[in-house]
N, C-alpha and C positions, 0 to 999 in steps of 0.2 A: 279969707286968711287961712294957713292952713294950722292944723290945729298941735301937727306933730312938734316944732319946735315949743310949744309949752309944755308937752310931756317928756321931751329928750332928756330934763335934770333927772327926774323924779327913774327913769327906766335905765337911766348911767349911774344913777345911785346904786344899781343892784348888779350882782356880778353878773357877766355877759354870757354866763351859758343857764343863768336863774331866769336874766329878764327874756330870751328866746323861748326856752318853757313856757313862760307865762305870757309871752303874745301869741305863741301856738295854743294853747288853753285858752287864753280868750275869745281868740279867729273861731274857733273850734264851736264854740255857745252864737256865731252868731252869722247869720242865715248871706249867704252867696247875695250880692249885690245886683245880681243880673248882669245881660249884656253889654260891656259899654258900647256907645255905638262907632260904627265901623266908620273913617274915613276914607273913602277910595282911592285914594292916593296912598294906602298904606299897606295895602291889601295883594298878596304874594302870595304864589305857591312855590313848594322848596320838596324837595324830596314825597313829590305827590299829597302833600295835603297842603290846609287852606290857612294861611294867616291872618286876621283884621288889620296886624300889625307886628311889626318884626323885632319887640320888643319881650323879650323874654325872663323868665325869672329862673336862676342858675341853681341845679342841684345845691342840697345842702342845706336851704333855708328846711325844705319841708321835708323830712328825711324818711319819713314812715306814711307820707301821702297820706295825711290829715285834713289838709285844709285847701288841695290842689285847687275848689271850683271858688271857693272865696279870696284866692289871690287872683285869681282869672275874672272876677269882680271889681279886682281893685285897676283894671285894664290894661293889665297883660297882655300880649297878644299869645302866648303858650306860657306853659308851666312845664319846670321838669324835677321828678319828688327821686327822692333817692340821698345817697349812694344804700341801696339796698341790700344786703348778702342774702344767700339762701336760708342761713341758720343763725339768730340774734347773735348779737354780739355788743358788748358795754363800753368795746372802745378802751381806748388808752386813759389810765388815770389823770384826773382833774385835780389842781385848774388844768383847763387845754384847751381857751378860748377867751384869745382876749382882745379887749379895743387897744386899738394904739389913736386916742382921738385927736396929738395934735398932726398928726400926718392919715388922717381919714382913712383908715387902715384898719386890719383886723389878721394876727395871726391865728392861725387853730392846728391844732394835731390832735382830733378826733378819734382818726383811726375807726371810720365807719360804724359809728355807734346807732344802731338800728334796731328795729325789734322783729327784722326777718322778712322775707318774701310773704310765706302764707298770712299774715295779719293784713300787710298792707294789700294785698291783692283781696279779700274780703274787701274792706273798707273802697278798692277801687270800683269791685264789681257792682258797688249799691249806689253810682253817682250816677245820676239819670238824665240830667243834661249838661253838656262842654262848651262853654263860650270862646272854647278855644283847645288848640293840639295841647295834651297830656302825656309827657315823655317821661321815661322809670330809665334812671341810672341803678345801672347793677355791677356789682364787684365781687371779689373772692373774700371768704372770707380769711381771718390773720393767721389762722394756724390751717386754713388747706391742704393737702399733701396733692392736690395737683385742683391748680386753679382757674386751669381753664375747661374742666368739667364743672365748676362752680360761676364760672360763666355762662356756658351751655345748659345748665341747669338754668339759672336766673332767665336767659334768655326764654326757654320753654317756658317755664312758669307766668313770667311774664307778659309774653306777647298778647295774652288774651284782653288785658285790659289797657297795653300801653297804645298809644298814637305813634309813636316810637321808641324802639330802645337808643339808651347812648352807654358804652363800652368806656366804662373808665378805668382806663391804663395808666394815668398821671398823679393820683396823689399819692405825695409825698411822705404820709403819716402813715402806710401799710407796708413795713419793710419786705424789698425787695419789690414791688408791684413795679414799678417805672420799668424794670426790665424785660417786661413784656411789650416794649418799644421799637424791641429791635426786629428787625425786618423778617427774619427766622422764626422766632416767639409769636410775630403778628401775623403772621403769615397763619402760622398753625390756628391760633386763636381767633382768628376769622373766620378759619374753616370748621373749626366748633362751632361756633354762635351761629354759622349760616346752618348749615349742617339741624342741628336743631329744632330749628323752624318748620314748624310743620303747614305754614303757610306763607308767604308774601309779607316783611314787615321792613321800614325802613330803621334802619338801622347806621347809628351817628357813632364814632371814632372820638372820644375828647382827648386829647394831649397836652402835653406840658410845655409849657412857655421856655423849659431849663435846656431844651433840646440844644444839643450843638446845630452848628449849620449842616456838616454833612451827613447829621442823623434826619435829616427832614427829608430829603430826596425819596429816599426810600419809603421809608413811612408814606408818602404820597403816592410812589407806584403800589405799594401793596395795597393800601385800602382804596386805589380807582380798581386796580384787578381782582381785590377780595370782595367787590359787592358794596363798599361803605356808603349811604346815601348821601353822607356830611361829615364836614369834621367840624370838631367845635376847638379852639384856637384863641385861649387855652385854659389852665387850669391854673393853681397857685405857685407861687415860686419861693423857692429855696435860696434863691438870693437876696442880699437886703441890700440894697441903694440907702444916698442916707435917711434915716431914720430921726426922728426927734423925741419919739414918746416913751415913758419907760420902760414898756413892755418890750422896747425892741429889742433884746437880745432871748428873746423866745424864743424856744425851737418851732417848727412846725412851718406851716405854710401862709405867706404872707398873699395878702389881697387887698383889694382898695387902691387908693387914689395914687399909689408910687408901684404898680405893679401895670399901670396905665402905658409908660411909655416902650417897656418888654412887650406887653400883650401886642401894640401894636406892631412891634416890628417884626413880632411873630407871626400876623397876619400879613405883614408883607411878602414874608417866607414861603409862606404856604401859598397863596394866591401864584407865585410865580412857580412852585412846584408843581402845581397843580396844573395851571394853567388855565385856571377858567370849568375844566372838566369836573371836579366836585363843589357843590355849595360851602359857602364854608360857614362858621357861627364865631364871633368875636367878644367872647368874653375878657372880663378882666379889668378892673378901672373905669368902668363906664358910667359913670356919677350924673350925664345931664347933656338933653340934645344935639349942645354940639359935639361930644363924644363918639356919641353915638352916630351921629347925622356923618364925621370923619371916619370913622369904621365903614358905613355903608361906603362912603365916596373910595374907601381903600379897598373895596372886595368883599364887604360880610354881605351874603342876605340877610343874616337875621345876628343878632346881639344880645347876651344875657348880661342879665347884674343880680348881684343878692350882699356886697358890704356896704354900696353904699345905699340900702334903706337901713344900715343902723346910722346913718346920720342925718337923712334925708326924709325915711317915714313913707308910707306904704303909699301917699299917693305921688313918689318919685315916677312912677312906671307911664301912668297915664299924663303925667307934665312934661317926659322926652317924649314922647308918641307925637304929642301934640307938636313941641318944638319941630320933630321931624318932619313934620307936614308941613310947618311953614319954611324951612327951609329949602325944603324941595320944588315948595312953587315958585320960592322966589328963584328959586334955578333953573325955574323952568322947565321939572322931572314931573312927570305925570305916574311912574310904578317907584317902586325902589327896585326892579331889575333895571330900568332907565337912568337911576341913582348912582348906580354900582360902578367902582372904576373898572377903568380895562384892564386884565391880565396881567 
């Protein structure tokens, strides 16, 4: 039985950017769970590395990569810690993070509240073994005066200890950031972050689900020609569908279980932008394997979640994994590239 729904009252009694603290202080005291074991039916490569399972944990939960090998314990197939800047920052005044529980949902306007590259690249350099790929989201910081050398910086800094970087251009709580979307901006900002690299590193594109349509096209030729190794599809949204819960007239960026039916048809987007030519990653609403299991049949290789383990409980991750596997035999798919819809 599992144990999170009898602690869900007790951790929703406390304000939602208290009790995240104190499950990252907890995770913190308490030792990596080991390997879980691999199902071969799960088991993909994506932009040159190796997945057990395509089952990912989304920037934002662990933001200072604290706890990146003990959620990759909890049978993650990767982890990605972040949004990271080069120089801390406290983020936008609080509250700025809240549940909306009767619509499984979570707004935030954070505004990249982090405690900087050089702490969390320490803290990455001393992890001695990965049960799985370790991705570092990097951003500008809010008052930059030119922020795609604060990209470029993150990038260098980072490479040394990421499995991959992912370039977040989409949230909506750093004013102005979305406008490095545009094909001009990305263009250049590609050529910073490649530029950079003083070695081979693959490097992932996240976007914004708020895209118009004929902002996608673009955005997909520049990051196939800029080097992108993935796009991740997508990030929070600025619009609200209806809502039930008090919270919902919050600014910030909404996520969870009503941001499910955008994310996906933002993955319809891109898959036909793209064309099959870059991997794509499906975030956004992904609460439970058949979610998940219809992301892959739409085009994802791989799929991140991080709101709904505030309803679900940390061993969501490892319960789709599993779904997905049975789904796939019973379909008769031996990889998840075999899974994958066409084009």
């Amino acid at each position: 039985m599992p144990l999170y729904p009898l602690f869900r009252p007790l951790i929703h009694a406390l304000d939602a950017e208290q009790a995240h603290r104190l499950t990252i202080a907890t995770l913190k005291h308490l030792p990596p769970l080991g390997t879980p074991e691999a199902d071969p039916v799960l088991t993909s490569k994506v932009a040159g590395l190796h997945f057990t399972n395509p089952v990912g944990l989304a920037a934002g939960f662990d933001k200072d990569a604290e706890v990146p090998a003990q959620m990759l314990g909890f049978g993650f197939g990767f982890v990605e810690v972040g949004t990271l800047t080069p120089l801390p920052q406290a983020g936008n005044p609080r509250p700025r993070l809240f549940r909306l529980t009767e619509d499984h949902a979570v707004i935030n306007r954070m505004g990249f509240n982090n405690g900087g590259q050089v702490d969390a690249l320490s803290r990455l350099r001393k992890l001695r073994h990965r049960a799985g790929p370790i991705g570092v989201n990097i951003g500008a910081n809010k008052d930059s005066a030119d922020r795609i050398a604060d990209y470029a910086t993150g990038a260098r800094a980072m490479a040394e200890v990421a499995d991959y970087l992912t370039i977040n251009i989409s949230s909506p709580n750093t004013p102005g950031l979305r406008a490095l979307q545009s094909a001009t901006a990305l263009k250049e900002l590609l050529h910073g972050v490649m530029g950079a690299l003083a070695a081979p590193k693959p490097v992932f594109l996240k976007v914004a689900p708020d895209l118009e349509r004929d902002e996608i096209d673009p955005i997909a030729r520049v990051a196939i020609d800029g080097g992108v190794a993935a796009l991740i599809v997508a990030n929070t949204t600025v619009s609200r569908p209806p809502l039930r819960s008090a919270c919902a007239a919050e600014t910030g960026g909404l996520s969870g279980a009503p941001l499910a039916a955008l994310a996906r048809e933002r993955l319809h987007d891109f898959r036909s932008a793209t064309g099959g030519a870059l991997p794509l990653i499906s975030a956004g609403g992904i609460d439970s394997a058949d979610e998940a299991y219809a992301r892959i049949r739409a085009g994802a290789s791989l799929v991140q979640l991080y709101s709904a383990l505030v309803y679900e409980g940390p061993g969501l991750a490892r319960r789709i994994a599993r779904g997905v596997a049975n789904r796939m035999r019973r379909d008769g798919f031996v990889s998840v590239a075999e899974a994958m819809g066409p084009a």
